[in-house]
C-alpha positions as CSV (number, residue, x, y, z in Angstrom):
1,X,-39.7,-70.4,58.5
2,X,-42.9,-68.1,58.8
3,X,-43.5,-67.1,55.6
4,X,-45.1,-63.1,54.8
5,X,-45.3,-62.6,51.0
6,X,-41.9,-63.3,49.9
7,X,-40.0,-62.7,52.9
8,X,-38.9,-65.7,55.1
9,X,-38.0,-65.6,58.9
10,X,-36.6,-68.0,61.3
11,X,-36.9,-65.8,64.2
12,X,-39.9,-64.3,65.5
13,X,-39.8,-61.8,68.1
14,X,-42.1,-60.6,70.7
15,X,-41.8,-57.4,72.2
16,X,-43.4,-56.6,76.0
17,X,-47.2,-56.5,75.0
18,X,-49.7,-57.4,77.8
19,X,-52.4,-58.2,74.7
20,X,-52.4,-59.8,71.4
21,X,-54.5,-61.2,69.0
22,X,-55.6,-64.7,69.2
23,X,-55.1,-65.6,66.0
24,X,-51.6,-64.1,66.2
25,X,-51.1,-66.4,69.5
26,X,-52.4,-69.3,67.5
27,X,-49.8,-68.3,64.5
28,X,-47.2,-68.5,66.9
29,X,-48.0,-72.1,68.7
30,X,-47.9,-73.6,65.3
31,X,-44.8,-72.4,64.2
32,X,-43.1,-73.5,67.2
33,X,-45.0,-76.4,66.5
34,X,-43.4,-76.8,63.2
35,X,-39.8,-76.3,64.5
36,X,-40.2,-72.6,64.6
37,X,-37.5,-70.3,67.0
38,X,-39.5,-67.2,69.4
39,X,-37.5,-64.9,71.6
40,X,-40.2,-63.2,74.0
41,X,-38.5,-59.7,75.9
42,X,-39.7,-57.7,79.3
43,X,-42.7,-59.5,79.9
44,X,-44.9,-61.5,77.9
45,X,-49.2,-61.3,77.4
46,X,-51.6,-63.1,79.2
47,X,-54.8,-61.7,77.1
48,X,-56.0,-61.8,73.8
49,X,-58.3,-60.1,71.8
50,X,-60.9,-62.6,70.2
51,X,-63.9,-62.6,67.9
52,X,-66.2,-62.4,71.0
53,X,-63.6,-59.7,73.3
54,X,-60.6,-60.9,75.6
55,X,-59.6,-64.0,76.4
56,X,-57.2,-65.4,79.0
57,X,-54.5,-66.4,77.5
58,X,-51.9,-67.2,80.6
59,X,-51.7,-70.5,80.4
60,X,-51.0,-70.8,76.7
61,X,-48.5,-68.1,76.6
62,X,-46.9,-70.2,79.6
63,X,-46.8,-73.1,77.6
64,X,-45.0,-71.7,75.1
65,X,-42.1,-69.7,76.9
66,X,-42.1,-71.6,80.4
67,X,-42.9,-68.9,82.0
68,X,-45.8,-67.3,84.0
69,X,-46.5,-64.3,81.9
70,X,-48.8,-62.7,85.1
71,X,-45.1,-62.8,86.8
72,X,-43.4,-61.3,84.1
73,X,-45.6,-58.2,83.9
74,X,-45.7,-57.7,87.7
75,X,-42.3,-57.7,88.1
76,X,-40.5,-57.2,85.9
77,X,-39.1,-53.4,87.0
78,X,-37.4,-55.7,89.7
79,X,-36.2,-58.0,87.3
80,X,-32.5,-59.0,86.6
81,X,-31.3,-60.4,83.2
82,X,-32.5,-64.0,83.3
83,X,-32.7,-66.1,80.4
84,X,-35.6,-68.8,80.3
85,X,-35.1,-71.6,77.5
86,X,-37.9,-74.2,76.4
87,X,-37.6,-76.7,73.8
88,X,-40.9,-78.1,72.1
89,X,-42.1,-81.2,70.4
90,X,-41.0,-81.0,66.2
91,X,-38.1,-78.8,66.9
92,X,-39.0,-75.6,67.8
93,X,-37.5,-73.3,70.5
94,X,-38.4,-70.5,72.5
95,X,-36.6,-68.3,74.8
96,X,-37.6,-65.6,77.1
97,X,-34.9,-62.9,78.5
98,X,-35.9,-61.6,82.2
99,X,-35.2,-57.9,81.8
100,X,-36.5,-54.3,83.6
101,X,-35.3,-52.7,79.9
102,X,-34.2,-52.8,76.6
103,X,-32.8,-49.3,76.5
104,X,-32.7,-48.0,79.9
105,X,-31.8,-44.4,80.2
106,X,-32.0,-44.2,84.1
107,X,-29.3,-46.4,85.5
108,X,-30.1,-49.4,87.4
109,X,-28.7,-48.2,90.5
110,X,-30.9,-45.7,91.0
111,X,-34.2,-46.4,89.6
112,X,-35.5,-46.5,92.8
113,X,-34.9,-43.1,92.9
114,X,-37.4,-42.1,90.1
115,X,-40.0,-40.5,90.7
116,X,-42.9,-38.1,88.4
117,X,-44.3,-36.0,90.4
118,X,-46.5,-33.4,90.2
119,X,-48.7,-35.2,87.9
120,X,-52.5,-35.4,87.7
121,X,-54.5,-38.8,86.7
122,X,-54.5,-39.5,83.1
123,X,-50.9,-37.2,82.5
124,X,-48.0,-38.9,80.7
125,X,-44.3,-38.5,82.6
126,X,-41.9,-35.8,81.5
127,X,-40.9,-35.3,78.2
128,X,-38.6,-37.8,76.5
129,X,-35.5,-36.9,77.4
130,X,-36.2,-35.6,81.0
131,X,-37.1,-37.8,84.0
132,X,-37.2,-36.2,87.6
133,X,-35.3,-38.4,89.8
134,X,-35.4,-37.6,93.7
135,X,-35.1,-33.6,93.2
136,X,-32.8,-34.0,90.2
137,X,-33.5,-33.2,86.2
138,X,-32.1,-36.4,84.4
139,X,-31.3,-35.3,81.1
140,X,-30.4,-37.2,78.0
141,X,-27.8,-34.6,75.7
142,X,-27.9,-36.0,72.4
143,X,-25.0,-36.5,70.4
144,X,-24.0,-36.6,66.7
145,X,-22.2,-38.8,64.5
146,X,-18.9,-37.5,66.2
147,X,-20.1,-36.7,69.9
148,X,-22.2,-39.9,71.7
149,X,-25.2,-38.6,73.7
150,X,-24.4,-38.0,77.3
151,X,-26.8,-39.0,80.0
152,X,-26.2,-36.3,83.1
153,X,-28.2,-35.6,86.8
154,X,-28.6,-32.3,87.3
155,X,-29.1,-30.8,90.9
156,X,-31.7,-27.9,91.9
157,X,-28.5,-25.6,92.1
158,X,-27.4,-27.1,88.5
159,X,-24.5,-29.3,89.8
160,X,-23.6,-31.6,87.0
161,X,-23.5,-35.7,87.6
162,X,-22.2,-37.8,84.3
163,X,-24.0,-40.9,84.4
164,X,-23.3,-41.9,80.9
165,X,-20.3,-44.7,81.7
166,X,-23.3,-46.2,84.0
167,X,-25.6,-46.2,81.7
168,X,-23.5,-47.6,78.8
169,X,-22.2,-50.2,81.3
170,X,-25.9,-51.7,82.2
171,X,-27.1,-51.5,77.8
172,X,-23.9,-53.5,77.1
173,X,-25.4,-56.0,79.9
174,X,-28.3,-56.3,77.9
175,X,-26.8,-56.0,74.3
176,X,-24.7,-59.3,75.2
177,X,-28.0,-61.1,76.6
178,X,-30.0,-60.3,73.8
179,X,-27.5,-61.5,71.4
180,X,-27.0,-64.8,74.1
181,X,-30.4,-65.4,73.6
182,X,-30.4,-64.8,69.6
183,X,-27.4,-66.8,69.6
184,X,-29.5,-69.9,71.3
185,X,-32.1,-69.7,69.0
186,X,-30.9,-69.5,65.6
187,X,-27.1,-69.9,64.0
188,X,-26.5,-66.4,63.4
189,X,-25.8,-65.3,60.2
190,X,-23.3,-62.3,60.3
191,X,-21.1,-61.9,63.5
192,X,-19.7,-58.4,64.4
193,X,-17.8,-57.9,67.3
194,X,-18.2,-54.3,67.8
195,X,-21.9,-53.3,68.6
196,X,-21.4,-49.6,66.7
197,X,-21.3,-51.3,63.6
198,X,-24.3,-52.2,61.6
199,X,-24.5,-55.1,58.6
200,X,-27.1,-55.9,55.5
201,X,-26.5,-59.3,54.0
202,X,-27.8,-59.6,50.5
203,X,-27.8,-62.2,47.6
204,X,-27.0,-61.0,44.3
205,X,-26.5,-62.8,41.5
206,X,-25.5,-66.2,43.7
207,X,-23.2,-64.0,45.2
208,X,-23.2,-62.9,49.3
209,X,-22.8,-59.4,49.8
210,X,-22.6,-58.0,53.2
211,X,-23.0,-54.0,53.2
212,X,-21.1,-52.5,56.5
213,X,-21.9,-49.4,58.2
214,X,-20.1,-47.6,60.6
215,X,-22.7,-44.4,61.9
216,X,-19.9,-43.3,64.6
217,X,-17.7,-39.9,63.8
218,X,-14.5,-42.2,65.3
219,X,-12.5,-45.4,63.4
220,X,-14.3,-48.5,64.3
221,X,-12.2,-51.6,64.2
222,X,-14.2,-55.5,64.5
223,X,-13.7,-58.8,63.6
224,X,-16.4,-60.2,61.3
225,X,-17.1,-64.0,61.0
226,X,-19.8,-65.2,58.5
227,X,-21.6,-68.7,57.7
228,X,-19.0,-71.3,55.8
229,X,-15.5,-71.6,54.4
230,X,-14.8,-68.6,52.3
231,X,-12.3,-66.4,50.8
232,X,-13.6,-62.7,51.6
233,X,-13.0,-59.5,49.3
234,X,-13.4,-55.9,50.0
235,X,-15.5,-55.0,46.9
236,X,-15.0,-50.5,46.2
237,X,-18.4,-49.2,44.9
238,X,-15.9,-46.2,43.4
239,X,-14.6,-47.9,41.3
240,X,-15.6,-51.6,40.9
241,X,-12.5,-53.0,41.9
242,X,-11.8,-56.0,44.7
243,X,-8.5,-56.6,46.6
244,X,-8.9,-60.0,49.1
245,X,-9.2,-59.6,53.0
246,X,-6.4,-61.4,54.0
247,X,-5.8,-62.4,56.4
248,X,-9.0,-65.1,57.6
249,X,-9.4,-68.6,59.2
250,X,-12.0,-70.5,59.4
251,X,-13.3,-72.2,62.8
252,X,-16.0,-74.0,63.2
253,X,-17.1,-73.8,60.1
254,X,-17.3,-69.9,59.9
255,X,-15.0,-67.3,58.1
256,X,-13.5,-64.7,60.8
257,X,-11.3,-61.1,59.6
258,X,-10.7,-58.1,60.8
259,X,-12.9,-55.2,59.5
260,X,-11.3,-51.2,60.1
261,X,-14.0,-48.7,59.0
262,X,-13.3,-44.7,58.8
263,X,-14.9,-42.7,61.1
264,X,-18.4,-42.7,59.0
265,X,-17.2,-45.4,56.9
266,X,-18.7,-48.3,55.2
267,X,-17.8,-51.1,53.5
268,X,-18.7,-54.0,50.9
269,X,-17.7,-57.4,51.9
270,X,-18.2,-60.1,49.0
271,X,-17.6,-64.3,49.4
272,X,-15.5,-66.1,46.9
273,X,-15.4,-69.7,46.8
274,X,-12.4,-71.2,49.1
275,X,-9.2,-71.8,47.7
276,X,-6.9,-74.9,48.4
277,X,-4.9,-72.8,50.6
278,X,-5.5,-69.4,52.9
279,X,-3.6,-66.6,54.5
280,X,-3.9,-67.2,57.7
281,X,-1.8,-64.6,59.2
282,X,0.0,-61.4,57.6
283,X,2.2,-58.0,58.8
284,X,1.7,-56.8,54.6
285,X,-1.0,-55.3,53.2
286,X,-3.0,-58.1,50.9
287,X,-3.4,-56.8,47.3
288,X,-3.8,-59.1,45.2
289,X,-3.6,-62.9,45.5
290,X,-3.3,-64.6,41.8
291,X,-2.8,-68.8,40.9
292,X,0.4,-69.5,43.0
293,X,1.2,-65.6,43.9
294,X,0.9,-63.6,46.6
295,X,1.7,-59.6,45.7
296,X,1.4,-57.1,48.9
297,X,3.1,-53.9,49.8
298,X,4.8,-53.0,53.1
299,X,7.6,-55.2,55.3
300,X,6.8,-58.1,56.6
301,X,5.7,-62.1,55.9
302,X,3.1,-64.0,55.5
303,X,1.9,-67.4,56.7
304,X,-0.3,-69.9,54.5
305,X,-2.4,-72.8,55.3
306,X,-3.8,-75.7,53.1
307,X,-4.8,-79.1,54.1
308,X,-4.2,-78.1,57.9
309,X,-0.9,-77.3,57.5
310,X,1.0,-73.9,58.1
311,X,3.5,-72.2,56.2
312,X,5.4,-69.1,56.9
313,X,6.9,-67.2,53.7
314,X,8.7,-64.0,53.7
315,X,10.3,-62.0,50.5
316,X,13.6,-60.4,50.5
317,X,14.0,-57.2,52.7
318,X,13.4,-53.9,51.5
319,X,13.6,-50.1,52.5
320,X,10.7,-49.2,55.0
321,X,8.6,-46.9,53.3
322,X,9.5,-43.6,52.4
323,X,7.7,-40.8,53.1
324,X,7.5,-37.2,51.7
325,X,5.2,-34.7,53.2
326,X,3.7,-32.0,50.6
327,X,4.7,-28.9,52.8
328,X,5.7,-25.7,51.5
329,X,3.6,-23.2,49.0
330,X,0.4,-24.1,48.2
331,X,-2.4,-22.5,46.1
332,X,-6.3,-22.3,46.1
333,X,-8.7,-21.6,43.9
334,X,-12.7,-21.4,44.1
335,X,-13.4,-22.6,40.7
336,X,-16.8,-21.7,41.0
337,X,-16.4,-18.8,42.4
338,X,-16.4,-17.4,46.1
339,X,-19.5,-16.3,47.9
340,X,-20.2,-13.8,50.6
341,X,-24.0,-14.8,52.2
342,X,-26.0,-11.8,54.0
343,X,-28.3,-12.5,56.5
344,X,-29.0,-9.4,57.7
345,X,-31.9,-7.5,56.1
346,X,-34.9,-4.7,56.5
347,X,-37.9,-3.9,55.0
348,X,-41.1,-1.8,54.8
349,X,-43.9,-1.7,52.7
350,X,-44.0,0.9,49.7
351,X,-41.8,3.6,50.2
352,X,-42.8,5.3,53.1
353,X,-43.0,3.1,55.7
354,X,-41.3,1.6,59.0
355,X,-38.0,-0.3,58.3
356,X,-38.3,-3.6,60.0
357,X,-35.5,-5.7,60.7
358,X,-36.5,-9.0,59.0
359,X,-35.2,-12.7,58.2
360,X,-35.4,-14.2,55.2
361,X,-39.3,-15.3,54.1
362,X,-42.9,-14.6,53.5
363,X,-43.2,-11.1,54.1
364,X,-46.8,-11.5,56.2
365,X,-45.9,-14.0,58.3
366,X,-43.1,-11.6,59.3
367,X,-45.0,-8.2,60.3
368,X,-46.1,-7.5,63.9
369,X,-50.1,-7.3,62.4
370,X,-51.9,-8.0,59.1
371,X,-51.5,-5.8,56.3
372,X,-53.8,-2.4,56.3
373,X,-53.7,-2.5,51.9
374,X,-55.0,-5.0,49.8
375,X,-52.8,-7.3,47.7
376,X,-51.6,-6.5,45.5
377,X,-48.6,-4.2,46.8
378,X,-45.4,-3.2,47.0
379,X,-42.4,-3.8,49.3
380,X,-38.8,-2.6,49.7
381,X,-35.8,-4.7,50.8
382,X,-32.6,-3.4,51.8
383,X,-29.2,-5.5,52.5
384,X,-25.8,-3.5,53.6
385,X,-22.2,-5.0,53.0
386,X,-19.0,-4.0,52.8
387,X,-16.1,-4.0,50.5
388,X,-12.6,-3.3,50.9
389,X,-11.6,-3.9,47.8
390,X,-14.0,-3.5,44.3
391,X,-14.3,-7.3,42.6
392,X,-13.9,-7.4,39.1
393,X,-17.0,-9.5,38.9
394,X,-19.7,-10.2,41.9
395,X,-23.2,-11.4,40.6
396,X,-26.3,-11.3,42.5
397,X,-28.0,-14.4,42.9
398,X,-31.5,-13.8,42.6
399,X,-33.1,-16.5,44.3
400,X,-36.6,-17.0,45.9
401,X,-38.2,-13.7,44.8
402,X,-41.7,-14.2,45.0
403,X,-43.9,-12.0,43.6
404,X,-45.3,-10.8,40.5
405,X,-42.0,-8.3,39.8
406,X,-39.1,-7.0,41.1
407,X,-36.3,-5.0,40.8
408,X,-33.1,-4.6,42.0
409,X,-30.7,-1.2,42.8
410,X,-27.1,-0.9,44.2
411,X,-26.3,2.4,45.9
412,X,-29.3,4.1,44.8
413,X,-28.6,3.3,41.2
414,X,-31.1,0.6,39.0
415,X,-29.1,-2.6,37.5
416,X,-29.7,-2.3,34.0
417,X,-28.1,-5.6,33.2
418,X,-30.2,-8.6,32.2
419,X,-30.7,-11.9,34.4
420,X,-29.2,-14.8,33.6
421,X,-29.0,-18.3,33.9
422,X,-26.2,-19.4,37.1
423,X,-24.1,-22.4,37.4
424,X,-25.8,-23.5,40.7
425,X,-28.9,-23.8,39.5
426,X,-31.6,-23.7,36.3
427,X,-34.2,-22.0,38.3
428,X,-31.8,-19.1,40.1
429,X,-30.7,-16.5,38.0
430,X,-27.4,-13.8,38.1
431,X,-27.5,-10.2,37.9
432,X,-24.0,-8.6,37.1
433,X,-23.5,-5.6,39.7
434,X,-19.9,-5.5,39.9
435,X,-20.0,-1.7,38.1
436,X,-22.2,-0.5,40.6
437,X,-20.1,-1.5,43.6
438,X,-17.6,0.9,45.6
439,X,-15.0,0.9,48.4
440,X,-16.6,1.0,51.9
441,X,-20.4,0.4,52.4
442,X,-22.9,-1.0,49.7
443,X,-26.5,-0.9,50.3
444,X,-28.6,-3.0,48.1
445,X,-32.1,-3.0,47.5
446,X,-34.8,-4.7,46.1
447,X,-38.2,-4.2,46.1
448,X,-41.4,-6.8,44.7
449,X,-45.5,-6.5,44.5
450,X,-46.7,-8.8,46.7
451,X,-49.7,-10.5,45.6
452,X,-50.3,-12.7,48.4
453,X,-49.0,-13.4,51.8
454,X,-46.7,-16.2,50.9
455,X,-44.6,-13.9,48.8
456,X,-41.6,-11.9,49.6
457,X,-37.9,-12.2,49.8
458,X,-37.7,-16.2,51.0
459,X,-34.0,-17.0,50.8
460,X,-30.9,-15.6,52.2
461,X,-29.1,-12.7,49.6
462,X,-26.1,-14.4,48.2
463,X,-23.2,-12.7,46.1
464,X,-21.1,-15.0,43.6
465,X,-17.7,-13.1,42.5
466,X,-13.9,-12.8,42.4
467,X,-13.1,-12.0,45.5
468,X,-12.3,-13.4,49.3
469,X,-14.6,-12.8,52.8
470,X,-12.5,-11.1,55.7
471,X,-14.4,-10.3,58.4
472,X,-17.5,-10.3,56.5
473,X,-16.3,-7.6,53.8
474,X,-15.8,-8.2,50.4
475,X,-11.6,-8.6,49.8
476,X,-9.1,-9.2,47.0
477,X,-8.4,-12.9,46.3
478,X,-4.8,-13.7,47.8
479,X,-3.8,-17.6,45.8
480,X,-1.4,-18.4,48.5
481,X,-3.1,-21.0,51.1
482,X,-2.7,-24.0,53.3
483,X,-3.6,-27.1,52.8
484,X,-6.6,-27.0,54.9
485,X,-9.9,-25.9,55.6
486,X,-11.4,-23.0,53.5
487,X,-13.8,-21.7,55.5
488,X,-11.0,-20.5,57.6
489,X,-9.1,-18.9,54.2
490,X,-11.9,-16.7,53.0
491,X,-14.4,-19.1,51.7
492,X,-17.0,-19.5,54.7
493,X,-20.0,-19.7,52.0
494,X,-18.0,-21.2,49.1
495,X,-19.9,-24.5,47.5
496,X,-18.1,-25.7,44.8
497,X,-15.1,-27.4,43.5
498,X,-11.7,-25.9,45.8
499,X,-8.3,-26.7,43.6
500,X,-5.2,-27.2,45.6
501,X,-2.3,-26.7,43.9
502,X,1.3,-27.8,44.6
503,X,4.6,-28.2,42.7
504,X,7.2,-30.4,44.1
505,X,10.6,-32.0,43.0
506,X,10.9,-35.8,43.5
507,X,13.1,-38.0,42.9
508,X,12.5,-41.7,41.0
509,X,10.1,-43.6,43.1
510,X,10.0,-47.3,42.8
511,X,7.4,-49.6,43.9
512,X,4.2,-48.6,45.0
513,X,3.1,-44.7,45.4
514,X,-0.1,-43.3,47.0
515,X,-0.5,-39.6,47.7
516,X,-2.5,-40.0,51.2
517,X,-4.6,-36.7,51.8
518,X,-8.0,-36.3,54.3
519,X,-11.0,-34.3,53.2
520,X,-13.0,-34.6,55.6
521,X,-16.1,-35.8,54.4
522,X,-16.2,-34.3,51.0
523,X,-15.1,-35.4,47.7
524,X,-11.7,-35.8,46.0
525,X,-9.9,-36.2,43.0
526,X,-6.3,-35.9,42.5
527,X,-4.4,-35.1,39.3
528,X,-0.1,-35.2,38.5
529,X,0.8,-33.5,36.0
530,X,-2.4,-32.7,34.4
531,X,-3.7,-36.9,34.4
532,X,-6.5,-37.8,36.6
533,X,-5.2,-40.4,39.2
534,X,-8.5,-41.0,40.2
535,X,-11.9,-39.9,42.7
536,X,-12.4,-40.7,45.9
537,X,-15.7,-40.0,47.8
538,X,-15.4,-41.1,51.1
539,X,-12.1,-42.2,53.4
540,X,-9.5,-43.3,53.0
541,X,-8.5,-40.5,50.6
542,X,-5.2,-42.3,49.1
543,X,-5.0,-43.2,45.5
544,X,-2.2,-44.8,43.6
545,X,0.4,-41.9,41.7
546,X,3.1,-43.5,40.9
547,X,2.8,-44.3,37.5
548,X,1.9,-40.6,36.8
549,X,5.0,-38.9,39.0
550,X,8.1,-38.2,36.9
551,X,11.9,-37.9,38.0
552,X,12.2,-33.8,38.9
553,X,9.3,-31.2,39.2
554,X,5.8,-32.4,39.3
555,X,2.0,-30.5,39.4
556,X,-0.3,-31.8,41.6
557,X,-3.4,-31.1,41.9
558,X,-6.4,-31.8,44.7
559,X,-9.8,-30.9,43.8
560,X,-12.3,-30.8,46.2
561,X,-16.1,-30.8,46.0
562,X,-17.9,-29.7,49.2
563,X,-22.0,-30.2,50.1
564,X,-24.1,-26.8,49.3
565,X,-24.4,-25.9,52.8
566,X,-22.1,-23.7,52.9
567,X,-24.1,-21.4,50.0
568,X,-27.5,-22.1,50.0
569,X,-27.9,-22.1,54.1
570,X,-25.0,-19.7,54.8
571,X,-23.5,-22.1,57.3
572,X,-19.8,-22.3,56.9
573,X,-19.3,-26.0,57.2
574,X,-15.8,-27.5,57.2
575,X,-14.7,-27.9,53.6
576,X,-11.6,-28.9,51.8
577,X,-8.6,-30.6,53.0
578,X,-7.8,-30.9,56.7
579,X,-4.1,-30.8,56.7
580,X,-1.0,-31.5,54.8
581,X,-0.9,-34.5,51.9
582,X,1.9,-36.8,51.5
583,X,3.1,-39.2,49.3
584,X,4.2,-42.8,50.5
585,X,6.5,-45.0,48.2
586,X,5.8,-48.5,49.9
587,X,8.0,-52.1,48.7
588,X,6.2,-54.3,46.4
589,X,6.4,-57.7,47.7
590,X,5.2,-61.3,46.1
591,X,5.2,-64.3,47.8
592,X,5.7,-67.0,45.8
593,X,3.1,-69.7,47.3
């Protein structure tokens, strides 16, 4: 191990560098002298920086990886994936992988293309991003967690080439030798066979946890193998509670299962001493599995192992699952309160000057030249909305009014009513102006002394009320919804908790009931009949029901707690369910082992 503090390593790794230090060099030769593992990449250095300048280090460096490391640095544009192994006196290894690239964004086949031209001694190439190859723009589109980037040649007369199956094609070449040449050098120590997916091992409390990650906006599916013979749980950070990962086999003295993560999922994995006997294979869901019981829902069997030998056991048949989708009326409610976000505002200073159409922010940094009077001074702000309907309460949030005082009017009349503290937040306040409102047009104002150039109106005007947002107008609340996104019901700037309400009639349900819903990537909870069944933050949005659903008509209840995007940015991000919920009533099963 090379040992830094209180971190220990087994592998060290030494990325294309034509210089290092000598000492460094001198660190490395005697941990591979000690039985120490070192994966060189690209090319490898052939000087070092000494107490008395550079040194030539070629031979050395050579020594250690079996390679010439002159070679490696003139060629290596040219070079294919090679892998170069060297064992050395004491145990240690080295490798070093031949490559032109780690993360090559200009496919192999037509790197010979590339050329930078136009560029004058001592310039860097074209931006990150953008390489010019033979006449063409090649341009790197970056994605998001739900779109991968795309890598595209564009022509002079913009004619679009997608490169990006090439270039995924020639990384995955390279992904697989890197993790060959890993694999040669040290056992590894978690195995996932899906390169989206990322994995921290930890040790707490003599315990292995292994924290997976899935970054991708699509379901990721793997199988995961990890060091020794082990029975693997899915631990649920929600709630604290563990169900087993069933099922697993152990080969070669690792622990393999299948892993499915949510689009933007993670997941816990925890290790469990073996038991005498293991699931090897399985068409049930795993729930729980006790002393000498097996209890799972769905149809199906389940075959055991212990001492070598194999065991299939089903339990007696069942009814598939039954399914009942929640369709029909539904109702919504902003519990918070709805809000309608204005972005478009003018201003002048005093009250006689220019109206300028401005954005939200310090008022100097805004104007077309510096200001002719001397701070301190005054300023107007005006905002224009409409209503078709008058709310029976709509606050003004005052928020980011900087200055040394303001004051606010609505249609040319002052609010007399005093600010207040608001639910979003201890430092914004609320001014009541629902009895100053009127059908059609409202024009608001607000004017503040500046006393500095950093002051003015900094953040978007937002109004707080009873009321729905049709067409950017003010509107009467209508209950009635769908199950679905509320930016698209009349909420575009709501942040808050959204309740979904539903009654149904059910009949009895035996066995095992989840209500299965999708909220995106918000929170949920779900209550029947007035009883929590339980939160969930992050997919898969399913929680049990069934011991709070009752024979005839039921309440249910799905709230739904969104980021402050929506609000404090006015950017009407998806919120709220995406579609209908439904309740499945799966068969209990237990296998008796």
């Amino acid at each position: 191990m090379l040992r830094i503090a209180d971190e220990a390593h087994e592998l060290v790794v030494l990325p294309p560098v034509t210089h290092v230090k000598l000492e460094a060099l001198e660190q490395l030769e005697r941990f591979v002298a000690a039985g120490g593992r070192v994966l060189g990449l690209v090319f490898l250095p052939d000087r070092a920086f000494g107490p008395d300048g550079t040194v030539d280090v070629a031979e050395r460096v050579e020594a250690l990886f079996g390679v010439d490391p002159r070679a490696t640095q003139a060629g290596f544009e040219r070079a294919s994936l090679e892998l170069v192994q060297r064992d050395h006196e004491g145990g240690g290894r080295t490798a070093f992988l031949h490559a032109d690239a780690l993360a090559r964004r200009v496919p192999r086949g037509r790197r010979d293309e590339v050329r930078y031209s136009d560029l004058e001694p001592g310039q860097h190439a074209p931006r990150p991003g953008r390489d010019e190859v033979a006449g063409m723009s090649f341009v790197v589109e970056r994605g998001d967690y739900f779109e991968p980037s795309r890598h595209v040649l564009i022509a002079a007369d913009g004619a679009r080439r997608d490169v990006s199956a090439e270039v995924a094609e020639e990384r995955a070449e390279v992904t697989s030798a890197v993790a060959e040449a890993i694999g040669r050098l040290i056992e590894p120590d978690v195995v996932l066979e899906n390169d989206e997916l990322f994995c921290l091992h930890r040790v707490k409390d003599d315990r292995d946890v292994y924290f997976v990650v899935n970054p991708t906006g699509r379901r990721q599916d793997a199988q995961m193998s990890v060091p020794g013979e082990i029975e693997p749980l899915l631990w649920d950070p929600s709630t604290g509670g563990e169900r087993p990962i069933a099922p697993s086999v152990v080969r070669e003295g690792r622990t393999h299962f299948d892993l499915a993560l949510d689009p933007v999922g993670s997941a816990f994995v925890l290790s469990e001493p073996a038991r005498e006997w293991r699931v090897v294979e399985a068409d049930v869901v795993v729930d729980a599995i006790e002393h000498d019981l097996v209890r799972a829902h769905g149809e199906g069997s389940i075959t055991v192992e212990r001492a070598g030998e194999r065991r299939s056991l089903s339990a007696p048949a069942t009814p598939p699952p039954r399914q009942i989708t929640l369709e029909g009326a539904w109702q919504f409610e902003a519990e918070d309160g709805n809000a309608l976000v204005i972005r478009d505002l003018r201003c002048r200073a005093g009250d006689g000057g220019e109206w300028l159409a401005v954005v939200p922010g310090a008022w100097q940094y805004q104007q077309p030249a510096e200001p002719e009077q001397p701070y301190p001074f005054a300023v107007s702000y005006e905002a224009r909305f409409n209503a078709r309907d008058v709310p029976t309460r709509c606050e003004l949030i005052v928020d980011g009014f900087a200055g040394s005082e303001w004051s606010v009017e609505v249609n040319g009349e002052a609010v007399a009513s005093e600010p207040r503290r608001s639910r979003l937040d201890s430092q914004m306040a609320a001014l009541d102006i629902a009895s100053l409102l009127r059908a059609g047009e409202n024009v608001l104002g607000v004017r503040l002394v500046l006393t500095r150039p950093t002051d003015g109106l900094l953040d978007l005007v937002k109004l707080v009320g009873d009321f729905a947002v049709v067409d950017g107008a003010l509107a009467p609340t209508v209950a009635a919804a769908r199950p679905d996104d509320w930016t698209r019901q009349g909420f575009p700037y709501y942040s808050g908790i959204g309740v979904y309400r539903h009654r149904v009639e059910l009949p009895e349900l035996d066995g095992r009931v989840l209500l299965e819903a999708d909220a995106g990537d918000d929170a949920l909870e779900v209550r029947v009949n007035g009883e929590t069944a339980g939160v969930r933050l992050w997919a898969p949005y399913a929680l049990d029901v069934g011991h709070l659903l009752q024979p005839g008509e039921n309440e249910l209840e799905l709230r739904v707690a969104n980021t402050p995007v929506n609000l404090l940015e006015g950017h009407p991000r998806r919120s709220g369910l995406t579609g209908t919920p439904r309740l499945v009533a799966y068969a209990e099963r237990e296998f008796l082992l």
